[in-house]
N, C-alpha and C positions, 0 to 999 in steps of 0.2 A: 865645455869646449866652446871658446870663444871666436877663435881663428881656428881655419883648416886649410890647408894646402891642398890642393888638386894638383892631379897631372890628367891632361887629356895625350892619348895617341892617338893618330889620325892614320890611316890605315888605307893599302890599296889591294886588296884580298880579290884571289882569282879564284879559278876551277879547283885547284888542289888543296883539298881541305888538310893535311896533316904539313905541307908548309904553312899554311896559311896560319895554323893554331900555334905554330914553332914561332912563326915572324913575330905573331901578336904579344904571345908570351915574353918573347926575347926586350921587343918594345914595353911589355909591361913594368917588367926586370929594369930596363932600364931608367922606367918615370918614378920608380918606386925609392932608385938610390937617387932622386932627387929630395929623398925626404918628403913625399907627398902623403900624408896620411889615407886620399882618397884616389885612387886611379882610376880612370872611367875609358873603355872603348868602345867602338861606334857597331852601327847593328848589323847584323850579316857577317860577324868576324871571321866565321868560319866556312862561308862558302860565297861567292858571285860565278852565276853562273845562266845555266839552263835549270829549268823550273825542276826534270828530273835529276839531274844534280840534288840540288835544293834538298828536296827531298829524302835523295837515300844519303845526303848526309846528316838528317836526323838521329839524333841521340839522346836518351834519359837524361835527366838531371837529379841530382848530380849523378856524373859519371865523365865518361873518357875527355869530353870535350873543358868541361871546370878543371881536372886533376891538377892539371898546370899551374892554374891562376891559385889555386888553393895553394901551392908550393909556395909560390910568391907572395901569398898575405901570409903565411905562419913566418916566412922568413923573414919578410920586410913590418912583421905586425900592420898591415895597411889593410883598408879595406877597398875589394876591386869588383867593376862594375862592369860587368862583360854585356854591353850594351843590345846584342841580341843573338840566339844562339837557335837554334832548328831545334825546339824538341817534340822528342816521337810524343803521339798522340794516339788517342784509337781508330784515327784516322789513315793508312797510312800515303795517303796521296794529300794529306793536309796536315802537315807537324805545326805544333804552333810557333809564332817568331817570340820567343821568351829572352828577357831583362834577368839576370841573375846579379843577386847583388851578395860576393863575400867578405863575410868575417874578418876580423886578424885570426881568426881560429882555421881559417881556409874554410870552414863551414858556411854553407847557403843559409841568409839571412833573410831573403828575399825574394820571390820572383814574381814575375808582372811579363802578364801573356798581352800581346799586341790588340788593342780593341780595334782599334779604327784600321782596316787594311788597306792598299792601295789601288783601289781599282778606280783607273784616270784614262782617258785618252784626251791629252793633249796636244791641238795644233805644232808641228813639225818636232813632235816628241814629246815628252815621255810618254808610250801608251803600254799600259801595263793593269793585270788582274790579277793583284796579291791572293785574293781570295780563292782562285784557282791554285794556289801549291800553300796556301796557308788557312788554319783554321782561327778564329777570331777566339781572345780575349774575354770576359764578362763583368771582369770588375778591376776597378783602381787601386792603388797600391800605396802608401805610406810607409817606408820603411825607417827604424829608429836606430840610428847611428849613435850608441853613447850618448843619446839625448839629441842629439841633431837630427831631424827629419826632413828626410829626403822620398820627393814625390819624383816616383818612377812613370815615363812614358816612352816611346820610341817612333822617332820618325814622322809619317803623317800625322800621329797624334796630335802634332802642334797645330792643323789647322780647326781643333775643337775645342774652342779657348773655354769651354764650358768645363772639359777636364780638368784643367789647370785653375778653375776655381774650388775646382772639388778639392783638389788638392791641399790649396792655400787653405781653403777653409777646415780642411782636415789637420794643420799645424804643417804642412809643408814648408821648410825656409829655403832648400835649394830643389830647384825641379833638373830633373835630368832628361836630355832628350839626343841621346845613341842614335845616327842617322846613316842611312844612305840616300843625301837627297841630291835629285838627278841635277845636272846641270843646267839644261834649260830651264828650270821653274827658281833653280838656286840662286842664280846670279839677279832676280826680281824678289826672291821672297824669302830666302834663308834668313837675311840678319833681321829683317822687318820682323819677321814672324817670331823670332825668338827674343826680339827687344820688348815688342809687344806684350808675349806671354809674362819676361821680366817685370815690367811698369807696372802692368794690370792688377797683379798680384805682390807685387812690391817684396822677390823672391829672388835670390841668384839662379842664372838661367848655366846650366854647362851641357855643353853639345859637342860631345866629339864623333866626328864624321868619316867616310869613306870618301876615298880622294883617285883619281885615272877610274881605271875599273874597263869590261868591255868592249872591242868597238863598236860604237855609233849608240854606246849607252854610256857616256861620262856621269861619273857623277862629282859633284861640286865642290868637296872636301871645303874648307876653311872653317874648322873645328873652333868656338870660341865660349868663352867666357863671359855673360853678362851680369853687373850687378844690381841690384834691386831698383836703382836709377833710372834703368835701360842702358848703361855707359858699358862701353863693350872695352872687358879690361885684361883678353887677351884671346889671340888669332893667329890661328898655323895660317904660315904660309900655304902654296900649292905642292906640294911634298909630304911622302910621310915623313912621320917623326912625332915627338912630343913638347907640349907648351903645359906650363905650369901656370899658377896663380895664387894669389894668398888669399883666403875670403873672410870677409869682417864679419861674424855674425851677428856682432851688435848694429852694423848696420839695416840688418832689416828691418829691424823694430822701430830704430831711428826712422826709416821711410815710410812704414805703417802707420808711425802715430802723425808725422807731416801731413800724408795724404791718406786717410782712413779709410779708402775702396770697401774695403772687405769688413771694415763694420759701418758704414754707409748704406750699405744694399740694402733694397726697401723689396723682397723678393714677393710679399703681399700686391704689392703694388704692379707685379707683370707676371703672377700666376698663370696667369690667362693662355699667357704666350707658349709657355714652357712645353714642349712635350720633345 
């Protein structure tokens, strides 16, 4: 597979978890008779809320909350990227924010638990403590799409540009990064942070996002598309709905061997540093 189409949905999911799985679904359904081989939604698809919300909308995987999206990859043969989903845990005051990534078979291919949580308080907002209704992640995730390798993250993930070398260096060629990121930190650091992540690693970046949401907690939707360049080469408007893209995969390699980052690294050379 040399090109893949993507469809990203961008998404504005409230308190009611079983519209919310209907809307998503419905949206899925629809980026998939775009002929996208690869559908991707943003994280929290199934609940914005209060932290106990959050919670008892926790569900096994797979189970009630996938059934849907599995309907829609055996029918549309696509594979779908339910960018973050509550699941139970042995915790029950901390489910983990889990990345499920299906089949054409509707079968779990993938899943990738949240490492990095969000616990920030930021000047005139966002202030928030994931790690109080969520339980952390332990390890990174390479999933193998029919030989395309796609490096699963969610969300705050993207300010530890250290993951997204692990990735690239794991054979990663598109990184996925499922968001709800708030709108005050969004409108300064969304597109930077995910050109960034693209360049760095010389990888396709795709992020589809939560868009209204709350009041006095917006979050910043503009779901897009980067390519291994950093050239952002597509962008929901502020609405939900879905944007497509066609992705070159011989491009990466084309911009790998241009700018050689990732066989460059001289990693002897700032052991020191690392920890």
């Amino acid at each position: 597979m040399t090109r893949l189409r993507v469809a990203l949905v961008q998404l504005d999911a409230d308190g009611d978890v079983t519209a919310n799985i209907e809307r998503a679904a419905s949206l899925a359904h629809e980026a998939a008779e775009t002929g996208s081989r690869l559908i991707a939604l943003p994280e929290y698809l199934q609940y914005r809320g209060t932290d106990d919300g959050y919670r008892a909308s926790a569900r096994e995987i797979p189970g009630p909350h996938t059934e849907p999206f599995s309907d829609i990859a055996r029918r549309h043969h696509a594979w779908i990227l339910l960018g973050s989903l509550a699941e139970a845990s042995g915790d029950p005051k901390r489910p983990y924010n889990t990345s499920v990534l299906l089949d054409p078979s509707g079968a779990v291919a993938a899943t990738y638990r949240k490492v990095h949580l969000f616990d920030v308080s930021v000047d005139r907002g966002p202030v928030d403590r994931e790690s109080e209704r969520a339980m952390p992640g332990e390890e990174p995730v390479v999933a193998d799409m029919a030989g395309v390798r796609l490096g699963l993250t969610i969300c705050y993930d993207v300010r530890f540009p250290e993951l997204y070398r692990a990735l690239a260096l794991a054979g990663a060629e598109i990184l996925a990064v499922p968001s709800e990121f708030k709108e005050r930190t969004g409108r300064d650091h969304w597109e930077v942070l995910l050109r960034a992540r693209a360049i760095e690693n010389g990888a396709y970046v795709i992020a589809p996002a939560q868009v209204g949401g709350p009041p006095g907690k917006p979050a910043f939707g503009r779901s897009m598309v980067v390519d291994p360049w950093g050239t952002v080469i597509a962008q929901a408007p502020d609405t939900v709905g879905v944007i497509t893209a066609e992705l070159d995969l011989e491009r990466v390699a084309e911009v790998r061997r241009q700018i050689p980052a990732l066989a460059n690294r001289r990693p002897d050379a700032y052991r020191w540093l690392c920890g």
